[in-house]
Structures are given as structure tokens and as C-alpha cells.
C-alpha positions in Angstrom: -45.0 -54.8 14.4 -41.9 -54.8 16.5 -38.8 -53.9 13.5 -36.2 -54.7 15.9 -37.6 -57.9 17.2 -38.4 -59.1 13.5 -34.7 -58.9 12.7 -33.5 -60.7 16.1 -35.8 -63.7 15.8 -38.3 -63.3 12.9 -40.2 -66.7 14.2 -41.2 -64.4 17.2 -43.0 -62.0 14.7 -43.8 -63.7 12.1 -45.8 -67.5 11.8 -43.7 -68.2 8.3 -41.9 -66.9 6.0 -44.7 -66.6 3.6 -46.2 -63.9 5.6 -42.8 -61.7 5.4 -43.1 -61.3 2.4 -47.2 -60.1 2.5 -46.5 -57.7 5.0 -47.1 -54.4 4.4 -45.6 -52.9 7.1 -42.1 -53.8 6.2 -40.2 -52.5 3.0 -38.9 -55.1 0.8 -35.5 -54.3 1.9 -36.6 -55.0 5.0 -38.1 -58.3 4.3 -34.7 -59.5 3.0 -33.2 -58.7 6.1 -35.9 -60.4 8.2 -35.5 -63.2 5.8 -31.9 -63.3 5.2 -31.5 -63.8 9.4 -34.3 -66.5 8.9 -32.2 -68.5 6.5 -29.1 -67.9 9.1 -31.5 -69.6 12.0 -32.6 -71.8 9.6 -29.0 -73.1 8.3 -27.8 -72.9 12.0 -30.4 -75.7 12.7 -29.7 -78.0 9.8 -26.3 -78.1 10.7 -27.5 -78.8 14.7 -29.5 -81.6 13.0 -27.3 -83.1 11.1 -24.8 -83.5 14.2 -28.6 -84.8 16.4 -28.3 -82.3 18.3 -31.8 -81.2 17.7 -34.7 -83.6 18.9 -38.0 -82.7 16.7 -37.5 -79.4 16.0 -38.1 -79.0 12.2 -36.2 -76.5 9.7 -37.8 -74.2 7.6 -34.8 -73.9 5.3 -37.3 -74.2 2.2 -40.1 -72.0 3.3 -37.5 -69.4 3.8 -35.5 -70.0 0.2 -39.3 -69.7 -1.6 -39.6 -66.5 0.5 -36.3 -64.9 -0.9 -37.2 -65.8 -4.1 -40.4 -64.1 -4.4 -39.0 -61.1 -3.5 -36.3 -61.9 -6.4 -33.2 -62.8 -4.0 -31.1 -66.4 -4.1 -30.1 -67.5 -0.8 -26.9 -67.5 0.6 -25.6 -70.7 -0.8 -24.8 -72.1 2.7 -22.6 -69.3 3.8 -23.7 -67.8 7.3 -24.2 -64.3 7.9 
């Protein structure tokens, strides 16, 4: 697994953000990182969707928040990173 490309666009590693947090080649500091820029992407897109500027492309805001709370982290409230 590619470290640096996880943190630059974890959809590009990773299928969902379940499967962050089971991999074992990552610390769990590392996962929050991977995840943490997830929920930025994530946010980023809601806010694209909001304005419809985003045709069918689907946020996984939610699947991201679970993700950060298994590993025992809130997410960021709305604030972008």
C-alpha cells in the first residue's frame, strides 16, 4: 500500500472507509489521517451538492464519521482541514 497516495486521495486506495480502519498496514494514527482527509473530501462534496454542482456523485460523509469513531475520534464538526 501506497502511504503517500492514501493521504492524497484515500478513495484511490481504499474502497471505503471501513476498510481504513481494518488495515493492518497502517498505524492508527495513520488511519486518522487517511480518514481525517476523507471527511475533508467528503465535506468538500456536500457543500458542492448543496450548491448542485455535483450531478450523482454520492458523499460518504457518514461512512467516514462511523470510521473515526471506531478508532475513538469525533469528526471535525464541519471545520475543513
Amino acid at each position: 500500500m501506497n502511504l503517500k497516495q492514501a493521504l492524497d486521495d484515500p478513495s484511490s486506495v481504499f474502497a471505503a472507509p471501513a476498510d481504513v480502519v481494518r488495515s493492518e498496514d497502517v498505524s492508527r494514527e495513520q488511519k486518522i489521517q487517511i480518514l481525517r482527509r476523507w471527511e475533508y473530501e467528503a465535506r468538500t462534496l456536500e457543500v458542492a451538492q448543496d450548491e448542485n454542482m455535483m450531478g450523482g456523485v454520492v458523499s460518504r460523509l457518514a461512512e467516514v464519521l462511523d470510521a473515526l469513531h471506531s478508532l475513538g475520534e469525533q469528526g471535525s464538526s464541519g471545520a475543513t482541514n
